[in-house]
NUROZA-877081 format. One line per 10 residues: number of its first residue (from 1); their letters; for each residue x negated, z, y negated of C-alpha. Coordinates in Angstrom, 3 decimals. Layout:
NUM> a> X/Z/Y; ...
//
This chain:
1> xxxxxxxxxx> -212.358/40.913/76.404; -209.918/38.431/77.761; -209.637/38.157/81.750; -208.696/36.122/84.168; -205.059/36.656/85.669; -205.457/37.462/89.200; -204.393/35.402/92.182; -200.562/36.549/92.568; -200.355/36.264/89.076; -201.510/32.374/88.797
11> xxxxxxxxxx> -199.479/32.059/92.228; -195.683/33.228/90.659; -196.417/31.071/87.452; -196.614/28.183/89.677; -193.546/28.904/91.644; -191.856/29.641/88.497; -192.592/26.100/87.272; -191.943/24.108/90.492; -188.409/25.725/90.591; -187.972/24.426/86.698
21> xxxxxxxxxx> -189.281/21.338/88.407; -187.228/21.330/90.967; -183.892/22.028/89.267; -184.963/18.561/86.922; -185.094/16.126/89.992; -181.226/14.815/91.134; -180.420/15.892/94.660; -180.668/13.212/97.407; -177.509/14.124/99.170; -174.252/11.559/100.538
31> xxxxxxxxxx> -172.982/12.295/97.506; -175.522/10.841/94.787; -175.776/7.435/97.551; -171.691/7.096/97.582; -171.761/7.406/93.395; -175.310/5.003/93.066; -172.708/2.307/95.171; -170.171/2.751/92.844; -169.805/-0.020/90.359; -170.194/1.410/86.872
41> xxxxxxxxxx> -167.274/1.232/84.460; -169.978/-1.092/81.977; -169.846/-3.469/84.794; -166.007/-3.264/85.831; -165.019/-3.711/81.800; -167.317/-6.955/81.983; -164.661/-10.106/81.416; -166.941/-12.638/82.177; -168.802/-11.263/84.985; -165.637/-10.112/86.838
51> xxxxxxxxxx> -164.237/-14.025/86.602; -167.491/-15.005/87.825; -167.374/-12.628/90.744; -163.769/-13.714/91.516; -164.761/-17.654/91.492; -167.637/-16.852/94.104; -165.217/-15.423/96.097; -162.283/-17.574/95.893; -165.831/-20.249/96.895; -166.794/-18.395/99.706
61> xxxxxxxxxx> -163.931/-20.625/102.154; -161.932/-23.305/102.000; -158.798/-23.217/100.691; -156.997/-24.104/104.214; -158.956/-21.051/105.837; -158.417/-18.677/103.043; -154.539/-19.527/103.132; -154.658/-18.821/106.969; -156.655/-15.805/106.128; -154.153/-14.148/103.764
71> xxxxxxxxxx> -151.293/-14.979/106.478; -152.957/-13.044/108.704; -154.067/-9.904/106.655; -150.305/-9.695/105.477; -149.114/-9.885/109.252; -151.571/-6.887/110.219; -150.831/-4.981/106.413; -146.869/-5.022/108.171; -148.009/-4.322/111.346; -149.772/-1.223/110.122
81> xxxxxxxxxx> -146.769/0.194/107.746; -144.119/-0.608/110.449; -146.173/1.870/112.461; -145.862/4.975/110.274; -149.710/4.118/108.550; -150.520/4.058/104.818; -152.066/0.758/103.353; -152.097/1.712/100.347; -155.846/0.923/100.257; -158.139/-0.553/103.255
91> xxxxxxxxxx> -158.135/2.663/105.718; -160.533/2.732/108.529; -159.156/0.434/111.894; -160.457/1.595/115.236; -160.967/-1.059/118.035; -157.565/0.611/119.970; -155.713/-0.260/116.009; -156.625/-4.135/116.565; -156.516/-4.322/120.642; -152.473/-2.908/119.729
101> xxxxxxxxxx> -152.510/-5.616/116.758; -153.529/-8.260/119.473; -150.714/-7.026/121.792; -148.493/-7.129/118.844; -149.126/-10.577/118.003; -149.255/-11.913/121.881; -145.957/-10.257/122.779; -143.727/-10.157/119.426; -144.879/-12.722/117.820; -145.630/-15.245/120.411
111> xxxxxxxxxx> -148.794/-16.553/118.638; -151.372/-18.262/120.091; -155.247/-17.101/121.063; -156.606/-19.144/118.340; -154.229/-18.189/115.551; -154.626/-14.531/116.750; -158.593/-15.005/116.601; -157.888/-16.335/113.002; -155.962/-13.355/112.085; -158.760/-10.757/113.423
121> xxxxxxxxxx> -160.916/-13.074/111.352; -158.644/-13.002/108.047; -158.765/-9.168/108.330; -162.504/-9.054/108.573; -162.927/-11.204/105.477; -160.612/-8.942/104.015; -162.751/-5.719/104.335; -165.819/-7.248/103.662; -164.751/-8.385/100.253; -163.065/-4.443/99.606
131> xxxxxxxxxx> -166.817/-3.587/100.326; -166.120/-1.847/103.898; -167.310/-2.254/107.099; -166.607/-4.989/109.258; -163.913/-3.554/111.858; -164.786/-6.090/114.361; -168.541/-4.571/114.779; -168.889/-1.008/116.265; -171.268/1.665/113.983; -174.264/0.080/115.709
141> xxxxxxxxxx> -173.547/-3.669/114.477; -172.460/-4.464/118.435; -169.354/-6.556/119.362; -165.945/-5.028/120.272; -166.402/-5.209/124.194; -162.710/-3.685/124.841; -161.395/-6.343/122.280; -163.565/-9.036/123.643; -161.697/-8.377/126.951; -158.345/-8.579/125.892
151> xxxxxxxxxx> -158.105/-11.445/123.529; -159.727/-13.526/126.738; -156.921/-11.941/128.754; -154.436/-13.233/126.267; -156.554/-16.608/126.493; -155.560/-16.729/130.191; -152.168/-15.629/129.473; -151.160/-18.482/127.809; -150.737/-22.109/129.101; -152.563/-24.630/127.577
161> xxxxxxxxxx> -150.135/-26.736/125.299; -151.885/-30.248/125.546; -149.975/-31.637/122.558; -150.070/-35.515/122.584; -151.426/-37.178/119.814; -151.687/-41.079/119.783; -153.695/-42.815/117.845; -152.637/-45.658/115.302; -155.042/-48.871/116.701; -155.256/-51.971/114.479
171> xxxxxxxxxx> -152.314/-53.468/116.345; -150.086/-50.535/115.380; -151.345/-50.591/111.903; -150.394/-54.368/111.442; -146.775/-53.314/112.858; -146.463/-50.608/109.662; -147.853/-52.608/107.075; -145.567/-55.548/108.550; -142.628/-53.072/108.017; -143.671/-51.589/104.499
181> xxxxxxxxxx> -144.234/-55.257/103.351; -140.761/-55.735/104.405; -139.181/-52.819/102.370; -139.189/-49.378/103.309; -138.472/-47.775/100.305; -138.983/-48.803/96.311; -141.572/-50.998/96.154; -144.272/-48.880/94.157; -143.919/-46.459/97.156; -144.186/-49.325/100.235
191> xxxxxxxxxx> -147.700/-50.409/97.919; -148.813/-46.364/97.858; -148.350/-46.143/101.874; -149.469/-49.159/102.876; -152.647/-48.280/100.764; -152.838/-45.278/101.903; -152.620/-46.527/105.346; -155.018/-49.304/105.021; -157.705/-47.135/103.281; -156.520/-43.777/105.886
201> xxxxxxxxxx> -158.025/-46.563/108.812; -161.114/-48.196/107.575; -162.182/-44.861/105.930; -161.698/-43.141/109.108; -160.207/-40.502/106.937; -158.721/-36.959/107.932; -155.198/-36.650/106.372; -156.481/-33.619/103.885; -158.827/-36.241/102.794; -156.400/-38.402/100.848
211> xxxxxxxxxx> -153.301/-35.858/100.333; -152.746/-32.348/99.566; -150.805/-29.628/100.570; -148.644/-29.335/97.619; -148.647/-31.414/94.680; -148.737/-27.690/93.003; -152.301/-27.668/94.437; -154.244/-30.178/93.621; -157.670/-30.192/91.921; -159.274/-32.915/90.583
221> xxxxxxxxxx> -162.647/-31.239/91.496; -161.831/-31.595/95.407; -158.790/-33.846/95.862; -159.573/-37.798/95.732; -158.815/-38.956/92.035; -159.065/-42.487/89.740; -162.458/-41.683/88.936; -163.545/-41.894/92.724; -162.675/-45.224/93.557; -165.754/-47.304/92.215
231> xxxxxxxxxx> -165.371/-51.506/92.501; -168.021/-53.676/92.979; -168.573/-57.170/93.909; -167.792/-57.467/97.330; -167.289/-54.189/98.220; -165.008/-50.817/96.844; -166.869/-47.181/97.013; -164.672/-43.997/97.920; -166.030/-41.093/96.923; -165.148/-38.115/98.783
241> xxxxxxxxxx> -166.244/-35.004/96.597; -165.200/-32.797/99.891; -164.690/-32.972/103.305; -164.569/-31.042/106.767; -168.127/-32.085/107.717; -169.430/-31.484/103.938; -168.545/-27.639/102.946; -171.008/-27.651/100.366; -169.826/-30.082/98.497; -172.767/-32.969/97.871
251> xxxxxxxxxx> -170.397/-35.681/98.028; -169.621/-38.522/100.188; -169.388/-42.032/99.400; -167.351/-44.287/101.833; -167.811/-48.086/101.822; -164.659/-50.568/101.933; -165.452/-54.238/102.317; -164.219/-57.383/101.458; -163.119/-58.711/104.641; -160.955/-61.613/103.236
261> xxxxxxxxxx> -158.013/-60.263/106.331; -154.107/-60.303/105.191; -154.998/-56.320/106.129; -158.230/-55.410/103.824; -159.083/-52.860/102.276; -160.371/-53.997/98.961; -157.756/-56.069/98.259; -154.965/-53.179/98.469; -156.703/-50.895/96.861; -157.180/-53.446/93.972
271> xxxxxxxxxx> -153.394/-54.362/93.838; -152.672/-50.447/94.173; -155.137/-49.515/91.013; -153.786/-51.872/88.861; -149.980/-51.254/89.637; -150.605/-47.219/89.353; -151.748/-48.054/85.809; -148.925/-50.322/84.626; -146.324/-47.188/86.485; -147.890/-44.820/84.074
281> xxxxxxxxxx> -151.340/-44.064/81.320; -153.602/-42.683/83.776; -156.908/-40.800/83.840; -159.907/-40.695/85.176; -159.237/-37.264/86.882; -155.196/-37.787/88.090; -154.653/-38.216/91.781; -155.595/-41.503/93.592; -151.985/-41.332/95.697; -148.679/-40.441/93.664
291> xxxxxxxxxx> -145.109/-41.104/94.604; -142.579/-42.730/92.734; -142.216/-39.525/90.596; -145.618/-39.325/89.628; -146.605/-36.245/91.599; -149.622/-36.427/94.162; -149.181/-37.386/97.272; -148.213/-34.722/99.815; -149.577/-34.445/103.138; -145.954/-34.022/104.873
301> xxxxxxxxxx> -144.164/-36.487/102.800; -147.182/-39.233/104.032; -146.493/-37.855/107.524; -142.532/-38.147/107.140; -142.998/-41.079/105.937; -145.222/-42.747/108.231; -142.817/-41.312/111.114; -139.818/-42.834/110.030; -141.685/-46.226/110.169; -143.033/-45.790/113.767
311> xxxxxxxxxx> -139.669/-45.231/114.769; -138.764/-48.206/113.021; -141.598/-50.260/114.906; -139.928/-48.711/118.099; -142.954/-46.182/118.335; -142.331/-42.646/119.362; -143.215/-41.103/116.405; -143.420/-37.385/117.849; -146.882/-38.377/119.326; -148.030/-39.576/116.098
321> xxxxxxxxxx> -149.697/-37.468/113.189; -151.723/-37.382/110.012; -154.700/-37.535/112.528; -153.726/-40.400/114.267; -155.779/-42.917/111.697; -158.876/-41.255/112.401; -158.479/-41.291/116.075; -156.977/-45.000/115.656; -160.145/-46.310/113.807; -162.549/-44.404/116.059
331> xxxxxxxxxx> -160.239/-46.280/119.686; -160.549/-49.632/118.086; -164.487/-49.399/117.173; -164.684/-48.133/120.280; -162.520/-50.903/121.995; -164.586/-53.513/119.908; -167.862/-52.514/121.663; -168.791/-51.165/118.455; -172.188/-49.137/119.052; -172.310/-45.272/119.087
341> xxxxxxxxxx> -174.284/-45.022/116.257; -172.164/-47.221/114.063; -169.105/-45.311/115.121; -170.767/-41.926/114.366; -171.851/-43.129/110.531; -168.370/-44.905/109.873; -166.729/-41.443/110.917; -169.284/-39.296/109.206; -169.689/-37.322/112.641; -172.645/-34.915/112.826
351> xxxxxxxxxx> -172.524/-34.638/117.021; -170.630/-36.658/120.007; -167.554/-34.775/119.303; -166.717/-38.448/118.262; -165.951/-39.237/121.869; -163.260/-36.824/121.932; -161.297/-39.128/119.524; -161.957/-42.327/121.501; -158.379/-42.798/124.058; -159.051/-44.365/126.499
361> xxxxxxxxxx> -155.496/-46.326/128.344; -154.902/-46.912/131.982; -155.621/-50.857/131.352; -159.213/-49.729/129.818; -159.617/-47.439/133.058; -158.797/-50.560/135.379; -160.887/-52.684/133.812; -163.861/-50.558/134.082; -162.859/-49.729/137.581; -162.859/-53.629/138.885
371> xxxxxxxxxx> -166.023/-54.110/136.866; -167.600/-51.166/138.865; -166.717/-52.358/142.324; -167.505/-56.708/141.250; -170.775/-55.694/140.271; -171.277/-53.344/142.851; -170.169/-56.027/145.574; -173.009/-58.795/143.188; -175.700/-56.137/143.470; -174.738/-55.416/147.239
381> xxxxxxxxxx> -174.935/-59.887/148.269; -177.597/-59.750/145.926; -179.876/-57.289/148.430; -178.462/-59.308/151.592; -179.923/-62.383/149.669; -183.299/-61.085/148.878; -184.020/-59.583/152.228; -183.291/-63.018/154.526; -185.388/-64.466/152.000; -188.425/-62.216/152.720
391> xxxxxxxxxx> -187.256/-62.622/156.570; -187.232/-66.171/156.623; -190.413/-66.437/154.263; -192.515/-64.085/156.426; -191.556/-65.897/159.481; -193.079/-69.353/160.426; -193.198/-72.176/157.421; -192.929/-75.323/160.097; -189.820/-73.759/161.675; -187.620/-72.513/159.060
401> xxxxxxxxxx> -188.540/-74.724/156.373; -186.079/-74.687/153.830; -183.879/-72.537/156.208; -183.134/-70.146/153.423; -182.013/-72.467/151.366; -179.327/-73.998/153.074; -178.504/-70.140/153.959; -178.150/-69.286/150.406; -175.903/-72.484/149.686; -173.843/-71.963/152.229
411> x> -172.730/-68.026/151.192
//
């Protein structure tokens, strides 16, 4: 007769089978996390994924930041080897690493607090693109409080260099298109600048807006080309595809109007369109600005350029920059009583930092000044005035009858 196995019997089969079990289920261990991170070869052999991957990075910043980025990673990468360490790959950095980098850059390199910020910043991008942790948060996602304390002591270390930067008003554009108009250079190139110029002021453009870097580097899917200058009847639509204030890229059209001036911007951008064309075939997607040679416009050739004609103009041209249009354009709306709003909108400014470009000259101050204190000194009579009136009226009608009158004519 068949009978039931007894309790330890039933108890060591099941132990037998939960080991079996047990050896079947993967380990949860450091180990088996660090391998599930790992990027499997299927994925790292995948062409089109690995471009894609590469464009969403290259994305991620601008091109200006990521160039100031890389400057500063290779500055630390030297740093590092000149030290006796191996950066071979991205090794751990403790907060004393970086506070000696900072000390580094402060005493042998003489750089500034905010390119030294920058740098700190490049290497962070850096390791959080290799897929490491960011060195400039501690294990518990905290800030640096050591580092914090001795890039402000480098901070109040350095003087503040207040560089001076002038603006280019309306009166000192008419003085370089005067001069360009004249003959600078060939004449193709006189049209280009005073176009660029013209447009540079009543665009309120930045510099990067309507050159580049290096002709090496442009792109016609961020750099102004042919295709974004867009006539119409009385007026001529720029079409900024990027810009400081628009990261994202949506686009940003700029509106030129007919102003029927000798300086408008319409009318040179016509002239300059249709002489580009006869200089050479052109298409839709080649650069707006070229030089003589046919390569796109260069921010320091513009600024070299534009220099050499302040000094011309008897301007001191070392207070003068590719900035000094937008600042210009922003003094003269400003000087013209132009309202805040209107100012904010034709400079595509999301805050008051618009203010910041606004100079404001000793004349401007003096005016504002003697304004104060005349209609201070109105306000003031005007009180004296108002209170013998309320005297003399309060007192008795037969007596001073028309008394204040003759009071008031006689002041």
């Amino acid at each position: 007769m068949w009978q039931t196995p007894g309790i330890g019997v039933q108890f060591q089969s099941f132990y037998y089978r939960l080991q079996d079990l047990d050896r079947k289920i993967p380990q949860t261990s450091s180990q088996c996390s660090t391998t599930s991170n790992e990027v499997p070869k299927q994925l790292r052999c995948n062409v089109v994924l690995n471009q894609a991957v590469n464009e969403l990075w290259n994305s991620a910043i601008a091109n200006t930041t990521r160039t100031v980025y890389d400057t500063g990673f290779r500055k630390f990468e030297t740093f590092m080897l000149l030290n006796g360490f191996q950066f071979s790959s991205l090794p751990p950095i403790s907060e004393d690493i970086l506070i000696y980098f900072i000390a580094h850059c402060f005493k042998v390199l003489s750089l500034q607090y905010s390119t030294i910020k920058l740098y700190l910043c490049g290497i962070r991008y850096k390791y959080v693109q290799g897929n490491q942790n960011d060195p400039l948060q501690s294990a518990h996602n905290t800030p640096l409080i050591r580092l914090d304390y001795v890039l402000n002591s480098v901070k109040r270390l350095q003087k503040t260099k207040n560089h001076i930067r002038l603006p280019i008003t309306f009166e000192i554009l008419e003085k370089i298109v005067n001069c360009l108009r004249k003959g600078f250079c060939s004449k193709f190139t006189d049209l280009m600048l005073r176009t660029a110029c013209i447009v540079a002021f009543y665009g309120f453009l930045r510099c990067g807006e309507f050159t580049v870097s290096k002709a090496s580097q442009f792109d016609p899917h961020i750099n102004l080309c042919i295709e974004d200058v867009v006539f119409h009847t009385d007026l001529v639509v720029l079409k900024l595809k990027q810009s400081k204030t628009d990261p994202f890229r949506k686009g940003i059209n700029i509106q030129l109007h007919k102003l029927g001036q000798l300086i408008c911007p319409y009318t040179i951008l016509l002239e300059y369109i249709q002489i580009r064309k006869e200089l050479s075939p052109t298409n839709q997607t080649d650069p707006l600005f070229i030089t003589i040679d046919k390569k796109p416009l260069e921010r320091q050739y513009f600024i070299t350029c534009i220099k050499k004609v302040l000094d011309i103009c008897g301007f001191n041209s070392s207070h003068y920059n590719g900035h000094s249009f937008r600042i210009g354009a922003a003094t003269s709306a400003g000087k013209a009583k132009i309202e805040d709003h209107l100012i904010k909108t034709l400079g595509r400014w999301t805050s008051d930092s618009y203010t910041r470009y606004i100079r404001v000259t000793p004349a401007s101050i003096k005016t504002a000044q003697s304004r104060t204190y005349e209609e201070a000194r109105l306000i003031s009579l005007y009180g004296v005035y108002v209170c013998v009136f309320i005297a003399i009226s309060s007192s008795d009608p037969k007596t001073h009858k028309g008394s204040h009158q003759k009071l008031l004519l006689k002041e």
